[in-house]
N, C-alpha and C positions, 0 to 999 in steps of 0.2 A: 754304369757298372752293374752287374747281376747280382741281387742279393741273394744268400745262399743262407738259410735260417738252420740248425742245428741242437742237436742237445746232446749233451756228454756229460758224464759223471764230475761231481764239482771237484776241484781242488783246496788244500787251506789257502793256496795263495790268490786265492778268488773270494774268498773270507771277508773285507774288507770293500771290496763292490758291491757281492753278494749285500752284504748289510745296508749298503748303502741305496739300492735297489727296493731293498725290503721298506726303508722307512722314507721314502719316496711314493711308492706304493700304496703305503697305508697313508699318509699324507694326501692323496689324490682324493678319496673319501671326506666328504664335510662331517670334521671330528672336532672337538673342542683340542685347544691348544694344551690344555692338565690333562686329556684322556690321553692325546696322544703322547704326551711326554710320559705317562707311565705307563701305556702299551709298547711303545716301541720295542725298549729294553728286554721285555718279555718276549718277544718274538723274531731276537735278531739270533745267528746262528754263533756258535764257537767251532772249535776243531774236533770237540769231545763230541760234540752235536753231528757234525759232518762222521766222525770214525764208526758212529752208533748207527746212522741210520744212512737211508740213499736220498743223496742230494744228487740233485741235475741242473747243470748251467745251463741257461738257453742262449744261444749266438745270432747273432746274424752277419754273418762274413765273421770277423773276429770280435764284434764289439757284443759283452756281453749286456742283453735286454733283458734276462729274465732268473728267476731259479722256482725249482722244484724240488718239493720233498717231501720225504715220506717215512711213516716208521711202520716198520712190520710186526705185528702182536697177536697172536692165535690165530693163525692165518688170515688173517686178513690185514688189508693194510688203514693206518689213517694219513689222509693228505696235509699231512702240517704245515703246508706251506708254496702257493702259486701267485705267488708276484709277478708283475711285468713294469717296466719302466713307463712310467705315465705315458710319454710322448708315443708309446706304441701300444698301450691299449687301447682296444675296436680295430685292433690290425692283422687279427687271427692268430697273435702268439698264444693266446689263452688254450686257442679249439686244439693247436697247433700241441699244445703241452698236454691237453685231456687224451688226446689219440694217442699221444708216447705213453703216456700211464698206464692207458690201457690194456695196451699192448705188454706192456714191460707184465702186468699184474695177469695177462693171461699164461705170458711165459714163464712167469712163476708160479702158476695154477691157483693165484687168488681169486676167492668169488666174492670178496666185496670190498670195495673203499668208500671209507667213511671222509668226512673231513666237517668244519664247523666254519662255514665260509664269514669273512663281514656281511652284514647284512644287506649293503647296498650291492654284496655281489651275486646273491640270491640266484637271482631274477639270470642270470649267464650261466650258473651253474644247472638250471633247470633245462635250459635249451640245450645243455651239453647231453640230458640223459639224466642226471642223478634226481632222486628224490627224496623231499621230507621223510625222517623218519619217527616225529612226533615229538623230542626229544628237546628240550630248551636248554640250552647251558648259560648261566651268568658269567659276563665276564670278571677276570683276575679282577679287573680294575675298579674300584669304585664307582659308581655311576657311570658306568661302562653301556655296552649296550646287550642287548640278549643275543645268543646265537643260539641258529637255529641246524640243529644235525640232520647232515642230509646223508646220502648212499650213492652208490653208483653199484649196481648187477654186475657183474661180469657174464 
């Protein structure tokens, strides 16, 4: 069978994979089991989340593997969000998601996306093109880890 990989604007009724996606995802990361019970929660999406900002399901034939999103603020955008289902990432959804953004933020005449990746995703986001922008943020979480702000040019 051909796989046929996609991205389309999410739905709420994707709400609920979506999430489920997201803390699979961050699970894939060696996190202490108290960071990630109180990261999750902060970083799974609602419908007010989805109506606010642009979310993107990623497919492959129908099964959804991924989401994307983003919110838009003084023109430019920040990447709040590039999950992929453990068992397919190293499988080019990631590169696969950075070229849609791109694109999506040149046809919106954005010149820059920011985002504040995990820290073991650093290293993939760098090979994509984006870079440090010096900028350290603490995480929400108590003894969380540091993130580092990166950029992507348009």
């Amino acid at each position: 069978m051909e796989r046929c990989m996609h991205i389309e604007r999410s739905t709420e009724e994707e709400i609920p994979l979506i999430n489920s996606i997201i803390e699979s995802s961050k699970r894939y990361w060696d996190y202490s089991e108290s960071y990630l019970q109180a990261a999750i929660p902060l970083i799974q999406i609602d419908a007010s989340w989805l109506q606010e900002r642009l979310g993107y399901s990623i497919f492959d034939s129908k099964e959804l593997i991924g989401f994307l999103g983003v919110e838009e603020e003084h023109g430019s955008w920040t990447l709040e969000h590039l999950w992929v289902s453990p068992n397919r990432i190293r499988s080019g959804v990631g590169r696969m998601a950075i070229d849609f953004i791109m694109k999506e933020a040149k046809m919106f005449d954005v010149a820059m996306i920011y985002l504040l990746p995990d820290p073991p995703a650093e290293g993939f986001y760098l090979r994509q093109g984006a870079r440090l922008t010096g900028k350290v943020v603490q995480s929400r979480v108590k003894d969380g880890p540091l993130f580092h702000q990166m950029v992507f040019k348009i």
